[in-house]
VOGU-3710 file (C-alpha; in Angstrom, 3 decimals, decimal comma):
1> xxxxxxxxxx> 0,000/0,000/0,000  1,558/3,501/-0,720  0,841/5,338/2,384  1,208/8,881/0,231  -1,914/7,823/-1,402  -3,764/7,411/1,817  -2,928/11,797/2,058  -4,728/12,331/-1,771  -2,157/11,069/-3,810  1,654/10,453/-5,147
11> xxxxxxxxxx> 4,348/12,858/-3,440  4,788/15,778/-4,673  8,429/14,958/-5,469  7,296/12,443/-7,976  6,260/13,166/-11,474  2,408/12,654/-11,101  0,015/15,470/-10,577  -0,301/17,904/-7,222  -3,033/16,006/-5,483  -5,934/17,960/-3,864
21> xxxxxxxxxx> -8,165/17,871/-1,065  -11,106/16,465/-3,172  -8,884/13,484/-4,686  -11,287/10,336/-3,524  -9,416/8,347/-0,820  -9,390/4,098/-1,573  -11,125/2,494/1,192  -8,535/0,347/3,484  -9,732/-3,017/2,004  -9,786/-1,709/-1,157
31> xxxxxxxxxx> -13,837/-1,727/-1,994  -15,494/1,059/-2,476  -14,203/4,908/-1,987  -14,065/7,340/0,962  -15,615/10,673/-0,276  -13,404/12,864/2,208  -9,631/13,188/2,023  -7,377/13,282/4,983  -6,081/16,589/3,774  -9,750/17,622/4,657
41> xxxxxxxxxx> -9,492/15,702/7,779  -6,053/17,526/8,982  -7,111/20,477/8,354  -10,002/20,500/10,793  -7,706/19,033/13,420  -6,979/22,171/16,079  -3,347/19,958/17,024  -0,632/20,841/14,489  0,532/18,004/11,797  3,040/18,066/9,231
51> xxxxxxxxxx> 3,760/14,929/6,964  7,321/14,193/5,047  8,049/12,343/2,136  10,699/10,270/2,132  12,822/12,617/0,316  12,109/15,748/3,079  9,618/17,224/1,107  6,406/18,513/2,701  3,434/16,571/2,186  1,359/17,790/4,296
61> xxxxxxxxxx> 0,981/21,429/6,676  -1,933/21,801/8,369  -4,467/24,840/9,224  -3,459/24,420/13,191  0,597/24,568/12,160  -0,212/27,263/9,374  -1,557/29,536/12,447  0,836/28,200/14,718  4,132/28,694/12,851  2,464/31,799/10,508
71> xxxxxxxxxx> 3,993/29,924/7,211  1,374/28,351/4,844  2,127/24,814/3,146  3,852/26,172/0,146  6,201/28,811/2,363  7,335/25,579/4,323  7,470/23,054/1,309  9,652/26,062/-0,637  11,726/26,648/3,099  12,693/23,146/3,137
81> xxxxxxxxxx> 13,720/22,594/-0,492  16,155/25,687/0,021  17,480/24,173/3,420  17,108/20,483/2,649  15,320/20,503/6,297  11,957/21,733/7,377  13,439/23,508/10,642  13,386/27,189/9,671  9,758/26,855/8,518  9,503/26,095/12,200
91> xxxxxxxxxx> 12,285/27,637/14,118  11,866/30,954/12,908  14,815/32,280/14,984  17,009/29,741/14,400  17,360/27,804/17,875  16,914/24,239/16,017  18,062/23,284/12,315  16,087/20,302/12,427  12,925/19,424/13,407  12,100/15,772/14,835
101> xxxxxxxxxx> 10,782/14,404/11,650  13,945/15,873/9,870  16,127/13,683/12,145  13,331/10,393/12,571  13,813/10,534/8,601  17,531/10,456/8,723  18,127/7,064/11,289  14,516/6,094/11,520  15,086/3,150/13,962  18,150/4,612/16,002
111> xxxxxxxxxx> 17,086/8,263/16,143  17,318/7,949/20,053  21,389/6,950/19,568  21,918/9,347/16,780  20,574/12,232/17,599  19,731/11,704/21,929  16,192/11,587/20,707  13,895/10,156/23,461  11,694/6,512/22,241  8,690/6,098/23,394
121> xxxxxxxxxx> 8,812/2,416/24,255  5,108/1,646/25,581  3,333/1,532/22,037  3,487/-1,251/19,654  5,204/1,028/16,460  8,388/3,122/16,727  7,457/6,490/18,459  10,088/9,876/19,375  8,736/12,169/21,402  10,583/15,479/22,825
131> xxxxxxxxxx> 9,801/18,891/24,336  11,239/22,432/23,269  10,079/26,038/23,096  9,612/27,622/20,013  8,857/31,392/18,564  5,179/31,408/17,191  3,891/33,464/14,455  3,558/36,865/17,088  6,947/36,483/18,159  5,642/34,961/21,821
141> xxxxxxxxxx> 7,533/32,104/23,014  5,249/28,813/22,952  6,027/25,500/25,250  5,716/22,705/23,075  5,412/18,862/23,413  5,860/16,701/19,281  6,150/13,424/18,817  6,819/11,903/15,388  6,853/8,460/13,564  8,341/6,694/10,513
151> xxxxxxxxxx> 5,181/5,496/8,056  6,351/2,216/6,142  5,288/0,926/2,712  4,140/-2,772/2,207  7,842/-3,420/1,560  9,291/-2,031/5,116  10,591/1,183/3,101  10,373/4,340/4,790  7,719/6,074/2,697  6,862/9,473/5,400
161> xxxxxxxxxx> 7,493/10,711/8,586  4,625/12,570/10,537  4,821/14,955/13,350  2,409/15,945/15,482  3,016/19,119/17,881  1,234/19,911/21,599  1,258/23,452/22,448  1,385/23,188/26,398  2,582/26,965/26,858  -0,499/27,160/29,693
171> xxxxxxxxxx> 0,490/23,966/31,418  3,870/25,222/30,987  3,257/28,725/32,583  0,709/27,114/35,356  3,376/24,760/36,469  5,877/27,440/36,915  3,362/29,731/38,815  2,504/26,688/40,816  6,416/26,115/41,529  6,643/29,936/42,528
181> xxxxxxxxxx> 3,173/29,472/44,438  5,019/26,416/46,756  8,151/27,578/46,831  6,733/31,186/48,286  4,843/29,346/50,843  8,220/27,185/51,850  9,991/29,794/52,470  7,337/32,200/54,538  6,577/28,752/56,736  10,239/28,468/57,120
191> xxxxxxxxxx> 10,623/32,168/57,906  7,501/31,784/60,573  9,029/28,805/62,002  12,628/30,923/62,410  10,182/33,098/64,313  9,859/36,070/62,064  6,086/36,310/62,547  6,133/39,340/60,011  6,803/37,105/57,155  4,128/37,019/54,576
201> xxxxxxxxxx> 3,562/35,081/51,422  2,304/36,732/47,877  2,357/36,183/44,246  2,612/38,440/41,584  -0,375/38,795/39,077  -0,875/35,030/39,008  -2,898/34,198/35,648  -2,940/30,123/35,367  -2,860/29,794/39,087  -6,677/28,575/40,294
211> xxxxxxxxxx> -8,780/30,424/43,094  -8,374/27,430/45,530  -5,101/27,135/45,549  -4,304/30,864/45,861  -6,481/30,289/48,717  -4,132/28,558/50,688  -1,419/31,833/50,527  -4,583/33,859/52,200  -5,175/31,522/54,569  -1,515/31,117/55,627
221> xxxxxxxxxx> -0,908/34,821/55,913  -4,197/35,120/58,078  -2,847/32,527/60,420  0,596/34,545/60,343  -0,913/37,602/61,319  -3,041/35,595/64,195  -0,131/34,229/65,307  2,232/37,403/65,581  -0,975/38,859/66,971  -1,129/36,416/69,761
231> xxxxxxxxxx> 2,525/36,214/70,360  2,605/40,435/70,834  -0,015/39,718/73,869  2,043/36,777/74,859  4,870/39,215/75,126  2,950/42,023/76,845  1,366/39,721/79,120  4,946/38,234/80,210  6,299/42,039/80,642  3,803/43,038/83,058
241> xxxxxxxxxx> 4,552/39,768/84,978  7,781/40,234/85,643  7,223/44,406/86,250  4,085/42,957/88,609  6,839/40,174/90,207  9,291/43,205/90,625  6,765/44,909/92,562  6,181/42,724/95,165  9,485/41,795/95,590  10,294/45,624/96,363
251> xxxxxxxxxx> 7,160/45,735/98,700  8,124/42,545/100,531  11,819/43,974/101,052  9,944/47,267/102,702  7,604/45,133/105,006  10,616/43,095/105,966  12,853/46,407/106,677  9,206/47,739/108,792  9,285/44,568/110,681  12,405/45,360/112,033
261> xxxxxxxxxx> 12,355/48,298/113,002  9,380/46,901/115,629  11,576/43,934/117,129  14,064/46,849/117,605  11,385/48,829/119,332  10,436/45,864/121,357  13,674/45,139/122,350  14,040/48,754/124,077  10,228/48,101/125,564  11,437/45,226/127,101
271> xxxxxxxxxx> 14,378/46,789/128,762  11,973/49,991/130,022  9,614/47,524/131,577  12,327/45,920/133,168  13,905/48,881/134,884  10,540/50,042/135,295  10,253/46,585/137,770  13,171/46,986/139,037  12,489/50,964/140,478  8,972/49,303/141,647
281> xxxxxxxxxx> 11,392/46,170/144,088  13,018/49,361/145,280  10,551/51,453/146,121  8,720/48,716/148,060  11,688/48,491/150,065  11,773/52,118/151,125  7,657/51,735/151,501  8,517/48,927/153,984  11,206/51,292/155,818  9,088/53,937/156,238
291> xxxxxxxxxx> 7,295/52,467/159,058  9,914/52,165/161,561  10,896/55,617/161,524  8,535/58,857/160,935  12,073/61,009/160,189  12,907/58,481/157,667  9,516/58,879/156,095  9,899/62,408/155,288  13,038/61,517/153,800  12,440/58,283/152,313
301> xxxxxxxxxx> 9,222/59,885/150,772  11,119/62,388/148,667  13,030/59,565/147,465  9,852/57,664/146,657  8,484/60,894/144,622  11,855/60,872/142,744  11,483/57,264/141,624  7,477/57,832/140,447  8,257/60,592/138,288  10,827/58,909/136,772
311> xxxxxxxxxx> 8,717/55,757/136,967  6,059/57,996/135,091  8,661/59,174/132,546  9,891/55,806/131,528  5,888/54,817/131,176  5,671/57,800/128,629  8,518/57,223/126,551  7,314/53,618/126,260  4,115/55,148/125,331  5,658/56,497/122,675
321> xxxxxxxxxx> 7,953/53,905/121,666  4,806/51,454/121,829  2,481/54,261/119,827  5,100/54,156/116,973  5,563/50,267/116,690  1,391/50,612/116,182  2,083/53,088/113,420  5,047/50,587/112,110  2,929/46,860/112,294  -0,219/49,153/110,800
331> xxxxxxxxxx> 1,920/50,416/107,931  3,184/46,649/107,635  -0,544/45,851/107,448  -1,037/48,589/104,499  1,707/46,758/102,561  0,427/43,514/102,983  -2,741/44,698/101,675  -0,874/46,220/98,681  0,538/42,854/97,864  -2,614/41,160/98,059
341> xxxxxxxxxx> -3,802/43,421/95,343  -1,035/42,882/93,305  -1,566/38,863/93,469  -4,951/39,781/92,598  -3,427/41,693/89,675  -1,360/38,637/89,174  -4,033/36,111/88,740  -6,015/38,195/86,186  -2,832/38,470/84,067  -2,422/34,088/84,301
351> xxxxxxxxxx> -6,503/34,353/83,222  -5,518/36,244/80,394  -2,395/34,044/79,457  -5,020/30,781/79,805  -7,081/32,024/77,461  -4,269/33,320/74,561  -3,177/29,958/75,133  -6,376/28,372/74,480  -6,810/30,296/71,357  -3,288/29,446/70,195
361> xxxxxxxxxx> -4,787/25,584/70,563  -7,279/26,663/68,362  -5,416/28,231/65,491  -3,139/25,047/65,909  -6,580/23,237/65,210  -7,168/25,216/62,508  -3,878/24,809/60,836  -4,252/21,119/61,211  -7,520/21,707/58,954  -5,366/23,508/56,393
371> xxxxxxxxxx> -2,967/20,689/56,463  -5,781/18,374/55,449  -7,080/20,396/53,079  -3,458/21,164/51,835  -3,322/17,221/51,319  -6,595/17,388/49,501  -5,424/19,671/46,701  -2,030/17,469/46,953  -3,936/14,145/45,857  -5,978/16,371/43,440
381> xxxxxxxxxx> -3,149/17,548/41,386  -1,370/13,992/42,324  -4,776/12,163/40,542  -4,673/14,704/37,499  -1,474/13,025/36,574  0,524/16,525/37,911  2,655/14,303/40,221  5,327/17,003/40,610  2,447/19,465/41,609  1,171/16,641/44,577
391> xxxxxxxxxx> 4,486/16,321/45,631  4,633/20,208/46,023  1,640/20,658/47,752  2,428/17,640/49,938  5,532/19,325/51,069  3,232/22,242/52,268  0,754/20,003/53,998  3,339/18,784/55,857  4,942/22,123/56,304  1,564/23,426/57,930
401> xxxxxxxxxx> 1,380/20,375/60,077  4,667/20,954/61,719  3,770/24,369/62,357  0,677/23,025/63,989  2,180/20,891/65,912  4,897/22,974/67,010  2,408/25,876/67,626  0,586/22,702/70,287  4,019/22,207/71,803  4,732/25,774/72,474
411> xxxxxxxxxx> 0,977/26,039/74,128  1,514/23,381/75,759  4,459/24,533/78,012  2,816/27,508/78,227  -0,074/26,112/79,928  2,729/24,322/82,376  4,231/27,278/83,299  0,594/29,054/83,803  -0,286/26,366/86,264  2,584/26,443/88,030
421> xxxxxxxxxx> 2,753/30,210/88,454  -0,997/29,982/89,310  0,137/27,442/92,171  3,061/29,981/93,182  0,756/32,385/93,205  -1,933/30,597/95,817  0,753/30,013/97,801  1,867/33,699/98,350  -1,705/34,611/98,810  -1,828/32,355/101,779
431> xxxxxxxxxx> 0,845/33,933/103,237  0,078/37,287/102,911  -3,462/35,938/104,328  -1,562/34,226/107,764  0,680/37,947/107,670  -2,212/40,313/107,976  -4,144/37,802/110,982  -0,730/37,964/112,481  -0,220/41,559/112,067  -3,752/42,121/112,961
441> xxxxxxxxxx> -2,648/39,959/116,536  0,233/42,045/116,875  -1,731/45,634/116,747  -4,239/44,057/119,642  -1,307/43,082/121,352  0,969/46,325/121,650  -2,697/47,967/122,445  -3,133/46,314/125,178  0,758/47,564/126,727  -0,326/51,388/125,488
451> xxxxxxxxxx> -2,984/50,841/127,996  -0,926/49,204/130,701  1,806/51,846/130,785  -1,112/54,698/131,039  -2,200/52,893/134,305  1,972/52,873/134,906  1,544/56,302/134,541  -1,673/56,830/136,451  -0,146/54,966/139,362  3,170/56,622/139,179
461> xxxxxxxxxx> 1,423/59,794/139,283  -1,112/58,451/142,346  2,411/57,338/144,255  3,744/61,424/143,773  0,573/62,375/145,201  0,443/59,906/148,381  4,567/61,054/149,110  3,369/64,795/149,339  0,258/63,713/151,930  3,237/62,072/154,165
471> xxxxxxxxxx> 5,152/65,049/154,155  1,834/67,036/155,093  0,889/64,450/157,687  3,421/62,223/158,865  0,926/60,198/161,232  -1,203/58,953/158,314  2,130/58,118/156,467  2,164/54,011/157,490  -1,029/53,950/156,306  -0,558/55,974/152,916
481> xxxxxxxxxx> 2,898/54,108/152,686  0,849/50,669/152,802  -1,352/52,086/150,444  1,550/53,235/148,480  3,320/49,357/149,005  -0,080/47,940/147,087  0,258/50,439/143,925  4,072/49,878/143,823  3,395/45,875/143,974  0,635/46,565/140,697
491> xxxxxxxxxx> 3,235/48,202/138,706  5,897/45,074/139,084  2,595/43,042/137,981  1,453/45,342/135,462  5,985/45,375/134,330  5,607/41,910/133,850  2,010/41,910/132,133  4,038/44,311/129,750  7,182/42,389/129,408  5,040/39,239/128,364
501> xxxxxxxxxx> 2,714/40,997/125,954  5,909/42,608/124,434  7,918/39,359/124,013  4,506/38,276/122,581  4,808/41,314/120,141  8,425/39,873/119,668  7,013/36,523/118,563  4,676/37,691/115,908  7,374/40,249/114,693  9,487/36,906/114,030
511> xxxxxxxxxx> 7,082/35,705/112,237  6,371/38,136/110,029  9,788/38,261/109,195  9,702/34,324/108,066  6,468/35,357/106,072  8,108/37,941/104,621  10,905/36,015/103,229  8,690/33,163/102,050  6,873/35,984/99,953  9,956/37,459/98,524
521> xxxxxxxxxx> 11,116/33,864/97,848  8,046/33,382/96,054  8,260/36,907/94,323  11,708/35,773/93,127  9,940/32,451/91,592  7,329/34,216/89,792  9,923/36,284/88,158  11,618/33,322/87,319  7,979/32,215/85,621  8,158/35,496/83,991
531> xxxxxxxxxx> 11,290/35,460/82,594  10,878/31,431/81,145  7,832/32,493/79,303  10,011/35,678/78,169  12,296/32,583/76,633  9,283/30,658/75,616  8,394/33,535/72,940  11,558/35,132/72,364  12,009/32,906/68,663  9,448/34,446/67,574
541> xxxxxxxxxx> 9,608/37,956/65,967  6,607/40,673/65,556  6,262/43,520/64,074  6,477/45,721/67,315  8,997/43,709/69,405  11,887/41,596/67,378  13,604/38,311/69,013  16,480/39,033/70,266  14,555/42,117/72,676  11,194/40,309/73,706
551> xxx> 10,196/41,892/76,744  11,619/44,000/79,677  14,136/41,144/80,478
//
């Protein structure tokens, strides 16, 4: 069978007549005629065929490679008679000499070792295919997949090669948007994961790209801007935690320096009240003398007025002494309210840390959903045959998934070092709760010795009185000196009722000291809280506060 005839007719190299288009075409078991001709039929094929004789002359150019190439059948038969190859009809600016079918027609079997020509090996004929990019007839560079084959006569003689040519410039142009698309998203999820929360991803005019997949860059920079949103309160939150942590640390240092100040106040209310007893043992004595001699009455009773007032004096200045440790333990009281306050203050700003870290779960969540959905468009593209697009997009699913998960991990140890502060915290509240009942104690306490040394003073001034009636009358002086005796025995009671409630005062004082250092021990952990959570953010970067300055420090 001559396979030229099967096109309308001899080659046109040959001596016969030009076929045409409405040359009959024998039917392929030889009965009968076919009443179109497969020039017709090329021509109304939108893919781009050209057909070779076996001398390089061409047979056949169709409408599709006419528009595609801008050079008509005769401009491309005339092009390759001058060049003995058909290339320049189709390279117009000279990047290949030879088209496939030029070469296929030169080593039709062993094209592939001749001229590196790829075989297709999975069809039952031979088959080259290859890939290039050509010029078209605008000038406008066109992607473009051919294949070509060697026809054979009855006789195994090369007879014609045809060609057929693939314009895949979109496919071409898609795939490279799609490599920009995922390589843009690498490299902002990298950029996040370095902690530059600023990073964003974009695309420039994409034109192939579809809707759902630029969907996916919106998505990721929403989540980006979430995220560096969150982190910023993060960061705030840990600043005024440590500033808070700093505070009460100061105000537990002034309560401790308060609290002594009063054990050095009782100490010097303990030695008054003890020389206060001691003038009381004396002045019994010279009570107890007075009654064996009226002379030494009058003198002894001078002596006895001398030792009230001074009895009176020392009751006054630890009046005083007392009325300022009051003023001292009260102020001690103000500051422990202030630190209650500022655990209050405390425990709001853990509230607030709960719930950013709650709603970092939930972005996590959500970026677990884009991971699937990631994976969805990844088999998509995978099942279209795109495998290097699945691939891609399977790279970002998994990507977004470590970012998930890492976003869980990091909101998970925040959530540890929330409960633990929240613990810390408790704790210091209790103390500052035992401080202010002990404090409270304390006040009653040293109120109780104001009164005592006013009856001190009372009495003292009762004893003057009863020593100037003696020197008035001396005959009434046993009995004013017993009467004298009984108030001078009250005050060594009342001394000792004083000593006790001031070593009481003593007691608490020491106690408030050990409370005090438990809360500035647990002032010093809850900075320590402060400043891990400091480290917990500090990879990340906003756009307010970069890494390597997160916080106050």
């Amino acid at each position: 069978m001559n396979v030229l005839s099967l096109l309308g007719g001899d080659s046109p190299s040959g001596a016969g007549a030009e076929p045409t288009d409405d040359d009959p075409e024998p039917n392929a078991d030889g009965a009968g005629t076919f009443d179109v001709g497969f020039r017709a039929i090329l021509d109304h094929i939108d893919t781009p065929i050209f057909v070779l004789d076996a001398d390089g002359d061409v047979v056949k150019w169709n409408r599709a490679l006419e528009m595609l190439t801008g050079e008509n059948q005769e401009r491309a038969r005339q092009l390759a008679r001058e060049h003995g190859v058909v290339g320049p009809a189709f390279y117009h600016d000279g990047r290949r000499a030879e088209t496939l079918a030029d070469k296929i027609l030169a080593a039709p079997e062993s094209a592939d070792e001749e001229y590196g020509v790829p075989r297709v090996d999975d069809v039952g004929y031979t088959l080259y295919a290859d890939e290039s990019v050509m010029k078209d007839a605008n000038g406008d560079d066109r992607h473009i997949e051919f294949n070509a084959a060697p026809l054979y006569d009855d006789d195994g003689n090369v007879e014609a090669v045809v060609e057929m040519i693939h314009d895949r410039t979109e496919d071409a142009l898609k795939q490279a948007e799609l490599r920009e698309l995922v390589g843009e998203l690498q490299s902002t999820m990298g950029a996040i994961e370095n902690g530059d929360l600023g990073a964003r991803a974009s695309l420039d005019d994409p034109a192939f790209v579809d809707d759902d997949l630029l969907a996916v860059t919106d998505s990721l920079n929403e989540m980006a801007a979430h995220l560096e949103e969150m982190i910023g309160g993060i960061v705030s939150v840990a600043d005024e935690l440590v500033d808070t942590s700093e505070a009460l640390s100061s105000t537990a240092e002034e309560v401790t320096s308060s609290i002594q100040e009063i054990d050095s106040s009782s100490g010097e209310i303990v030695a008054g009240t003890d020389d206060l007893a001691t003038k009381a043992e004396q002045a019994s004595e010279n009570i107890a003398n007075l009654s064996a001699s009226v002379e030494e009455v009058s003198a002894s009773a001078s002596e006895v007025n001398d030792q009230s007032e001074r009895a009176a004096s020392l009751a006054a200045a630890g009046a005083d002494e007392v009325t300022e440790a009051i003023d001292r333990i009260r102020s001690a009281a103000a500051a422990a309210d202030r630190i209650e306050d500022d655990i209050d203050d405390l425990e709001d700003q853990m509230d607030e840390i709960g719930d950013i870290s709650a709603f970092i779960s939930d972005i996590a969540d959500e970026t677990n959903l884009l991971a699937l959905n990631a994976n969805i468009e990844a088999a998509r593209a995978g099942g279209g045959g795109d495998s290097a697009d699945g691939d891609g997009f399977a790279v970002v699913a998994d990507e977004i998934k470590s970012l998930a998960e890492d976003s869980q991990n990091a909101t998970q140890d925040i959530a540890e070092i929330i409960e633990a502060t929240q613990a810390q915290t408790a704790t210091v509240a209790k103390r500052v709760e035992e401080t202010m009942a002990e404090v409270t104690e304390g006040v009653a306490a040293v109120e109780e010795v104001v009164a005592v040394l006013d009856d001190i003073d009372a009495a003292a001034e009762e004893a003057s009185e009863g020593v100037s009636e003696i020197s008035d009358a001396v005959r009434s002086q046993a009995e004013e000196a017993e009467a004298v005796n009984v108030v001078v025995e009250d005050t060594s009671a009342m001394s000792e009722e004083i000593a006790s409630s001031v070593n009481q005062i003593s007691a608490g004082v020491e106690q408030q000291s050990s409370a005090m250092e438990e809360v500035s021990t647990m002032a010093q952990r809850v900075n320590r809280s402060g400043t891990k959570l400091h480290e917990q953010v500090a990879v990340f970067e906003t756009a307010g506060a970069p890494a390597d300055g997160v916080g106050s420090g």
